[in-house]
Backbone as CSV, one residue per row, in Angstrom:
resi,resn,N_x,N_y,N_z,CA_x,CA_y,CA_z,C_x,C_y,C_z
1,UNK,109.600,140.901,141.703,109.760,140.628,143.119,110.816,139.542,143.300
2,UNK,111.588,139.978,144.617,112.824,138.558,144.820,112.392,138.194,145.947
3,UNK,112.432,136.869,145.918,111.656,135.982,146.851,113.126,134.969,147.539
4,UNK,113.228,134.424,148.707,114.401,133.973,149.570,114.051,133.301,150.276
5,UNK,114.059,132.209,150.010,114.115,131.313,151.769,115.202,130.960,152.329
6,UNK,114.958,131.188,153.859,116.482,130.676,155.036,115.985,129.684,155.055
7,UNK,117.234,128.379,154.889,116.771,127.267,155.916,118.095,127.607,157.477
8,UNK,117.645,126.952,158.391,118.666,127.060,159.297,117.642,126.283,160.575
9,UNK,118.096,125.949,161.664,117.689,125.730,162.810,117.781,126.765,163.743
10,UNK,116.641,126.781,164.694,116.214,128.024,165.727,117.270,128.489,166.491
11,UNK,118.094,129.238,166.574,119.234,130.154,167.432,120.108,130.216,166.161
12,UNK,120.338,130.100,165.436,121.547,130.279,164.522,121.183,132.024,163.599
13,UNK,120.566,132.196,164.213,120.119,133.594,163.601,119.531,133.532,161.738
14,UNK,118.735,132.828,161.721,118.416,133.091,160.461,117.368,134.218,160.051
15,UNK,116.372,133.790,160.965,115.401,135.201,161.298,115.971,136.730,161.603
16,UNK,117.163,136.712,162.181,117.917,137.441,162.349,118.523,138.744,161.411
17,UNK,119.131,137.798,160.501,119.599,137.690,158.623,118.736,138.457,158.362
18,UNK,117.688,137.311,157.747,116.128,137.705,157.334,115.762,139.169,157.600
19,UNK,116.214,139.480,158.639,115.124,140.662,159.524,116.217,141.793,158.921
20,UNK,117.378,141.893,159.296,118.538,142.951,158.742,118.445,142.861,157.422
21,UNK,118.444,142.147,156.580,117.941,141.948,155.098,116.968,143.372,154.752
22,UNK,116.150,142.663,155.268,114.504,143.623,154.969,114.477,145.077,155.485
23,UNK,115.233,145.093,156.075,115.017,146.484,157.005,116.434,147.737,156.185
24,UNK,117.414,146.407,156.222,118.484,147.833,154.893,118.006,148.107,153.800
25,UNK,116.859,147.179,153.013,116.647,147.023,151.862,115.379,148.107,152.223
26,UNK,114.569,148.051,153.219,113.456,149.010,153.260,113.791,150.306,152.746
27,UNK,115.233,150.642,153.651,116.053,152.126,153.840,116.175,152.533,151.922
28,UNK,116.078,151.505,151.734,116.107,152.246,149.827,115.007,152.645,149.494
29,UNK,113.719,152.048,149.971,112.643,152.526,149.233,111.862,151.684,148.535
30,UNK,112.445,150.453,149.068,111.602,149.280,148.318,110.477,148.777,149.054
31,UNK,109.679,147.557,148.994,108.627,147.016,150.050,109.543,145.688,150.210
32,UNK,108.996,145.409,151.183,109.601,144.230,152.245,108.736,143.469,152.875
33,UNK,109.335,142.068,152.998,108.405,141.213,153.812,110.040,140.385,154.694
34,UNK,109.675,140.125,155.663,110.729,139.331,156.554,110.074,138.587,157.381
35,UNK,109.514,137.085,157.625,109.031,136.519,158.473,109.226,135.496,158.688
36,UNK,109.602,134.308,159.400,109.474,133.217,160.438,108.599,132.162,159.926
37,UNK,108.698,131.153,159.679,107.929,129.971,160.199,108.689,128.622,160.663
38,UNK,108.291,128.817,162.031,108.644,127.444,162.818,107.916,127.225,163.921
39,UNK,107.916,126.121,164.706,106.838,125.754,166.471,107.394,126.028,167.268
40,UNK,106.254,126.261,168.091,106.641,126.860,169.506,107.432,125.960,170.117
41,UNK,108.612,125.049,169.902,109.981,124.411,170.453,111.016,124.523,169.457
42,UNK,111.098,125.900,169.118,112.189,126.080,167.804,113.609,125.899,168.182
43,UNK,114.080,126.371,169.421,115.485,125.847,169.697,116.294,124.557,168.766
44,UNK,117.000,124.889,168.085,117.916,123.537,167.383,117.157,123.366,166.375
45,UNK,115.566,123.176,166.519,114.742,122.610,165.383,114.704,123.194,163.883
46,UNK,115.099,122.492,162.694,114.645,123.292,161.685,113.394,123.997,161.520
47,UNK,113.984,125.505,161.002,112.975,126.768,160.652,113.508,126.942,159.243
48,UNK,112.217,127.584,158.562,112.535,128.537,157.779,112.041,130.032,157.862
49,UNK,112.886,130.971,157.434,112.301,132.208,157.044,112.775,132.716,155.764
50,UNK,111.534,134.119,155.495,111.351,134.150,154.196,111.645,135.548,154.213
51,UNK,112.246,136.091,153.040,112.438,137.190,153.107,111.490,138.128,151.091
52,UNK,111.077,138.859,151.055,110.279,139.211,149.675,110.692,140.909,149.500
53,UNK,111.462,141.015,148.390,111.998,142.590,148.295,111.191,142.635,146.505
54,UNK,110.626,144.155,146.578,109.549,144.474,145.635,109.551,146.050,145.097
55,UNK,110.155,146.707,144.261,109.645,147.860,143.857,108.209,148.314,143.956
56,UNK,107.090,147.304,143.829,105.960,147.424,143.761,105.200,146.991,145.026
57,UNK,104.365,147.624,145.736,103.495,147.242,147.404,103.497,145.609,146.729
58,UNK,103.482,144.631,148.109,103.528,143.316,147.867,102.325,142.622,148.882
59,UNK,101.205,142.310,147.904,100.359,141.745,148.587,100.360,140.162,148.802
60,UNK,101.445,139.483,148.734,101.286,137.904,149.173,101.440,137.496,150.682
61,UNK,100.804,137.223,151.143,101.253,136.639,152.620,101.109,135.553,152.989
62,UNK,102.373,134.657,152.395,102.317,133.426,152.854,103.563,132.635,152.565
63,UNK,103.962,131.585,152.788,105.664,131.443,152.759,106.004,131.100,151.465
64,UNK,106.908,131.368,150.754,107.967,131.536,149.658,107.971,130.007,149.057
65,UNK,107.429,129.974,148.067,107.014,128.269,147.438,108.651,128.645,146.751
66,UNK,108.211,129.222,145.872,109.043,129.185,144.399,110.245,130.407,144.273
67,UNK,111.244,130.291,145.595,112.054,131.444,145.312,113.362,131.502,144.480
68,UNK,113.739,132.239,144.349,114.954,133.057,143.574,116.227,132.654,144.241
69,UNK,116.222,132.611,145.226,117.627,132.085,146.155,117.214,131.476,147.466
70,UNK,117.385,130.038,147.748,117.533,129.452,148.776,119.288,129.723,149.791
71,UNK,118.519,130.188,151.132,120.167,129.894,151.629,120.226,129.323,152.838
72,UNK,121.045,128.527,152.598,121.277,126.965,153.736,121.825,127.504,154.916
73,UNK,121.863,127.979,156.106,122.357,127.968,157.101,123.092,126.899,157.750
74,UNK,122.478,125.857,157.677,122.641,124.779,158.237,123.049,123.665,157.460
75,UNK,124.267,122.790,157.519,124.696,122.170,156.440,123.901,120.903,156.777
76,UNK,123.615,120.948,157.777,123.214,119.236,158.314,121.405,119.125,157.643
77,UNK,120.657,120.424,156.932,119.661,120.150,156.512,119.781,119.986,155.170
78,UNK,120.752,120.222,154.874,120.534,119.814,152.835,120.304,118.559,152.851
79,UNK,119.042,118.265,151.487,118.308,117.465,150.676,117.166,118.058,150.437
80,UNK,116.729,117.211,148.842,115.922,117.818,147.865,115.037,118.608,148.756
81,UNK,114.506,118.578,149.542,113.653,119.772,150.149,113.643,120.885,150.197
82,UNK,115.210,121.182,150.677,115.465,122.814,150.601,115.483,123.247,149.046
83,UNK,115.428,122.875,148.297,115.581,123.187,147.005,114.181,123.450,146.547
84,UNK,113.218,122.454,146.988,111.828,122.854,146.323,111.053,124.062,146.183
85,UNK,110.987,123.829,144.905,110.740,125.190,144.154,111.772,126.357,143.692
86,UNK,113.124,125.660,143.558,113.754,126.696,143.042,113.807,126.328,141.774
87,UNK,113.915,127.234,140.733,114.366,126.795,139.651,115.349,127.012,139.197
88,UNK,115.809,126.399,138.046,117.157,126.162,137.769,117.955,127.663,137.052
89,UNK,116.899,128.595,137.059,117.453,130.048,137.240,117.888,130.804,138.283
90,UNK,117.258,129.666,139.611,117.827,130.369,140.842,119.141,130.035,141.337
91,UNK,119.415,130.254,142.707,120.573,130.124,142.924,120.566,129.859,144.613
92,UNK,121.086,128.267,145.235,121.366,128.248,146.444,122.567,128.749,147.336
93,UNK,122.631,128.833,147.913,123.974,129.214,148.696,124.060,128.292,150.205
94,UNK,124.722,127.650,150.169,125.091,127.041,151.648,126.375,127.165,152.354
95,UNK,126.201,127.051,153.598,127.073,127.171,154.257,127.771,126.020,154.421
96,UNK,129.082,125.858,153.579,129.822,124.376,153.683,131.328,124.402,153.390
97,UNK,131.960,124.104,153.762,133.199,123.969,153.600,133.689,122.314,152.709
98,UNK,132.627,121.617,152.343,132.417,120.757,151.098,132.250,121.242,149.705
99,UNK,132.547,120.297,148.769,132.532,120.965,147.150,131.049,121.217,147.180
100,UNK,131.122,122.059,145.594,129.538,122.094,144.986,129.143,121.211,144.622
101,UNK,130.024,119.832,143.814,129.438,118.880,143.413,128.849,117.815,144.993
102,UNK,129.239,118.008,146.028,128.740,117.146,147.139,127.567,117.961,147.749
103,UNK,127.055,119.048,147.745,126.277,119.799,147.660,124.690,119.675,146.906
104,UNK,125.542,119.227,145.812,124.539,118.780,144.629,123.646,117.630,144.146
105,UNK,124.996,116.450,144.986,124.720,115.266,145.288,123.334,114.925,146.502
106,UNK,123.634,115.596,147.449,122.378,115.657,148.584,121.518,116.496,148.722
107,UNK,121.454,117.659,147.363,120.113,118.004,147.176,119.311,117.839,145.788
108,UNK,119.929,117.449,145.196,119.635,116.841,143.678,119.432,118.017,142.478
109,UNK,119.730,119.304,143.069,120.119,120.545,142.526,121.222,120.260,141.745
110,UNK,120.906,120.138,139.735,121.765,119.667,139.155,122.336,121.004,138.021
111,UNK,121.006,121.465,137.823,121.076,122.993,136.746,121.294,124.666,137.127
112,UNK,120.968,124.501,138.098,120.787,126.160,138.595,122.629,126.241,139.488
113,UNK,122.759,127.714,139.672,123.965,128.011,140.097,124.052,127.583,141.560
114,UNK,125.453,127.235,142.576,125.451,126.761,143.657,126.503,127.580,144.102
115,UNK,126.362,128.579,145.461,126.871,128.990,146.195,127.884,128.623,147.428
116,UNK,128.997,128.394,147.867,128.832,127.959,149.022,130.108,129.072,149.593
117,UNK,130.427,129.108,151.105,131.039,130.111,151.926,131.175,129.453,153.415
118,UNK,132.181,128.867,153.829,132.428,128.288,154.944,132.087,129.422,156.235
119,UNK,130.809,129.535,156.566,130.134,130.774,157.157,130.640,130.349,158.739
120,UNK,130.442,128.946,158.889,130.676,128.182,160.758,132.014,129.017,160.518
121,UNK,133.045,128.545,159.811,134.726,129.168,160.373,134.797,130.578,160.434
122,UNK,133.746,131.124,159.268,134.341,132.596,159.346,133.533,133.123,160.833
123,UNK,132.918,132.893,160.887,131.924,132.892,162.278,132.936,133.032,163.866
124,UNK,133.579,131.516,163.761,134.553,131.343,164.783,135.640,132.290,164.777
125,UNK,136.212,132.250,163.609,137.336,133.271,163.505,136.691,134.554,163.584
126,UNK,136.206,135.281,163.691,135.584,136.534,163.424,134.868,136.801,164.979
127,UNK,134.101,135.948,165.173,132.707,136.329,166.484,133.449,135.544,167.503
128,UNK,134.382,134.143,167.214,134.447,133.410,168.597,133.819,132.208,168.797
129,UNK,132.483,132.336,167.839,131.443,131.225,168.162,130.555,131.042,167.183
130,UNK,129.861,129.911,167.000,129.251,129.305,165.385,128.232,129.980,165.271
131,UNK,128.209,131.152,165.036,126.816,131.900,164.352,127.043,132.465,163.188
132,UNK,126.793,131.670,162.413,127.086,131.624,161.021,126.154,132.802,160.009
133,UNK,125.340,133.279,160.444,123.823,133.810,160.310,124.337,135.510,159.179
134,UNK,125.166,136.208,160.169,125.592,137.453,159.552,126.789,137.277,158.446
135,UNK,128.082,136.125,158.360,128.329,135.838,157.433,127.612,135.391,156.310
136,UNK,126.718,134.328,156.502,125.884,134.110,155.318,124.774,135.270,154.180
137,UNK,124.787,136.503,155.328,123.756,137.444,154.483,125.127,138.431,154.009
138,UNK,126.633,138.496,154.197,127.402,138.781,153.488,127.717,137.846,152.138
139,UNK,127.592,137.134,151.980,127.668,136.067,150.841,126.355,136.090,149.960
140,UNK,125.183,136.387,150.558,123.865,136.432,149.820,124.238,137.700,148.970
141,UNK,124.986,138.861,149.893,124.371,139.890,149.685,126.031,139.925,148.212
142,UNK,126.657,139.104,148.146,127.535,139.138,146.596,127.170,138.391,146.069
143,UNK,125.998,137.457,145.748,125.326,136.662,144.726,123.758,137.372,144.351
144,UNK,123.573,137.880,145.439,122.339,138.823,145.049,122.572,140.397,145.726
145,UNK,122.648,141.390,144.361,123.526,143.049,145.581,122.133,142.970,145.584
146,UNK,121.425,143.358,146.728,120.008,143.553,146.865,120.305,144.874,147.504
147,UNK,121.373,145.343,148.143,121.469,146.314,149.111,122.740,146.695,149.104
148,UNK,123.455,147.941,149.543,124.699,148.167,149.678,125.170,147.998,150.844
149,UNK,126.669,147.201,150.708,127.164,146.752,152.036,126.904,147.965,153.461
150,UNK,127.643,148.830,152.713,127.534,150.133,153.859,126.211,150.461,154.297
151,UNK,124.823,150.289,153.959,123.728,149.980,154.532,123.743,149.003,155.233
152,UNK,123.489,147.926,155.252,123.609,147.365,155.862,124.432,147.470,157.007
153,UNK,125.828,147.828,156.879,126.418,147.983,158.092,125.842,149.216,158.908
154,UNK,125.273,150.054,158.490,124.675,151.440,159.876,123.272,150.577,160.367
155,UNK,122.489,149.548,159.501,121.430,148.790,160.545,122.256,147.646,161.535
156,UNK,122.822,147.124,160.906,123.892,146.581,162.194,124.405,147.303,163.245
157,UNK,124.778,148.309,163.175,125.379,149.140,163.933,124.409,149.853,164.902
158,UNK,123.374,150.321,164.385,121.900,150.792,164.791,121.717,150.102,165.933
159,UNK,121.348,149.115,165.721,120.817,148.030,166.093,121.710,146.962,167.428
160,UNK,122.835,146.495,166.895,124.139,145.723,167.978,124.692,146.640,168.514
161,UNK,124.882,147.698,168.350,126.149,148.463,169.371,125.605,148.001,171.119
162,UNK,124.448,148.613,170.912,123.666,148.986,172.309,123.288,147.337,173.180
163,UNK,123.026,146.784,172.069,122.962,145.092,172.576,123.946,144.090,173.271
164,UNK,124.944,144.165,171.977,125.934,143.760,172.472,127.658,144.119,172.160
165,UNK,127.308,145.258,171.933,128.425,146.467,172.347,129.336,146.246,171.105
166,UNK,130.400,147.313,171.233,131.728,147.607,169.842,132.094,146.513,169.673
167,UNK,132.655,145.737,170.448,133.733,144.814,169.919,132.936,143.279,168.999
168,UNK,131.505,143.560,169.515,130.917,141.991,168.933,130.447,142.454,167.130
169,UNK,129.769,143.584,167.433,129.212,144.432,166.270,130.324,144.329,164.941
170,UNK,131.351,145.226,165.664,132.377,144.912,164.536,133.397,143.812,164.052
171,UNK,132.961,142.552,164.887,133.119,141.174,164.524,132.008,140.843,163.661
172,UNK,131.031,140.648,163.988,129.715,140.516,162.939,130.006,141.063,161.586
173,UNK,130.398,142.615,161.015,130.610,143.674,160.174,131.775,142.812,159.867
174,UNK,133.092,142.419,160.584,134.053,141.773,159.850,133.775,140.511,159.137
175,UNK,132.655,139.130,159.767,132.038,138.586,159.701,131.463,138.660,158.009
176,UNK,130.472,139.510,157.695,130.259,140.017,156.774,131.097,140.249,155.683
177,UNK,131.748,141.172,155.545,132.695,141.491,154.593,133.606,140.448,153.976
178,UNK,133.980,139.354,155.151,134.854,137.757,154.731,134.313,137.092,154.098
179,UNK,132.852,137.114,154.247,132.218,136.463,153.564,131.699,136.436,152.239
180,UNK,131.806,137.551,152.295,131.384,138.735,151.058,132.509,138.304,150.090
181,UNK,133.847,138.125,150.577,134.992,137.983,149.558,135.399,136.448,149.403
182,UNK,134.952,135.833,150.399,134.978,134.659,150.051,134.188,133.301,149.623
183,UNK,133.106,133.931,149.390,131.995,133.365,148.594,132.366,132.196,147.268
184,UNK,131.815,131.563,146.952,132.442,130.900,145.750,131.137,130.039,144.720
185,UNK,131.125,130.647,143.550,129.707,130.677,142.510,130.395,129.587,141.975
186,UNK,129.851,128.399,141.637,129.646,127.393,140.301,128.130,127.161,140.062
């Protein structure tokens, strides 16, 4: 089983992520868990959500102690916290346009691999505006292939056309793919 926690604050779409995650990954045939925990004044406030992909039915229900990949939405929440419980086989990913070693410094993540993908710019350049949320699950999704891009893009598509129409959808999808290539592993 691969186990994931978002960190991010409430509107930045992490639940969002989370939720398109679970639902392309369903379309294969796997089991899925995608869920939320934050208070009823989540706006701005740090949340996490959890995402659990399983060849095998998955009976845990409860939030993600010890996962496989942490991913930072939010640069302004790194420290040792977001890290707890990863181990040094896992792998974080944040959204930063700072080194890995300053990364490393404010979460004390010294052994395991470190991700990062300037998700806010590709966001702006791409959407217009800092929703960093669908770049970042393009960057997850080239440190962990959990799913194939082109899945993912027909639940995007599924899903945003009708919401908020061609031109945002295939900013998001461009969104994605930048991120996807511009990812960067130490």
């Amino acid at each position: 089983m691969i186990e994931i926690r978002w960190h991010g604050r409430g509107g930045q779409g992490a639940k969002t992520a989370a939720q398109f995650l679970a639902e392309a990954t369903l379309d294969t045939g796997k089991y899925i868990q995608a869920f939320p925990e934050y208070g009823p004044e989540r706006a701005g406030a740090p949340i996490r959500t959890y995402n659990r992909i399983s060849t095998q039915p998955i009976d845990l229900h409860c939030g993600v102690t010890n996962p496989g990949y942490v991913v930072v939405i939010d640069p302004t929440l790194l420290s040792p916290a977001v890290v707890e419980g990863l181990s040094d086989k896992g792998m974080l990913l944040v959204n930063t346009s700072e080194s890995v070693d300053s990364v490393r410094q404010k979460t004390g993540f010294k052994e395991g691999k470190v991700a990062t993908v300037d998700a806010t710019k590709i966001s702006l350049d791409t959407l217009g505006r800092p929703m960093p949320n669908m770049p970042m699950l393009g960057a997850l999704l080239k440190i962990a292939p959990l799913v194939e891009l082109d899945a993912l893009y027909e639940k995007i598509k599924a899903k945003f056309l009708k919401k908020i129409g061609e031109e945002k959808t295939k900013a998001n999808i461009a969104g994605i793919k930048r991120a996807y290539e511009e990812v960067k592993i130490e």
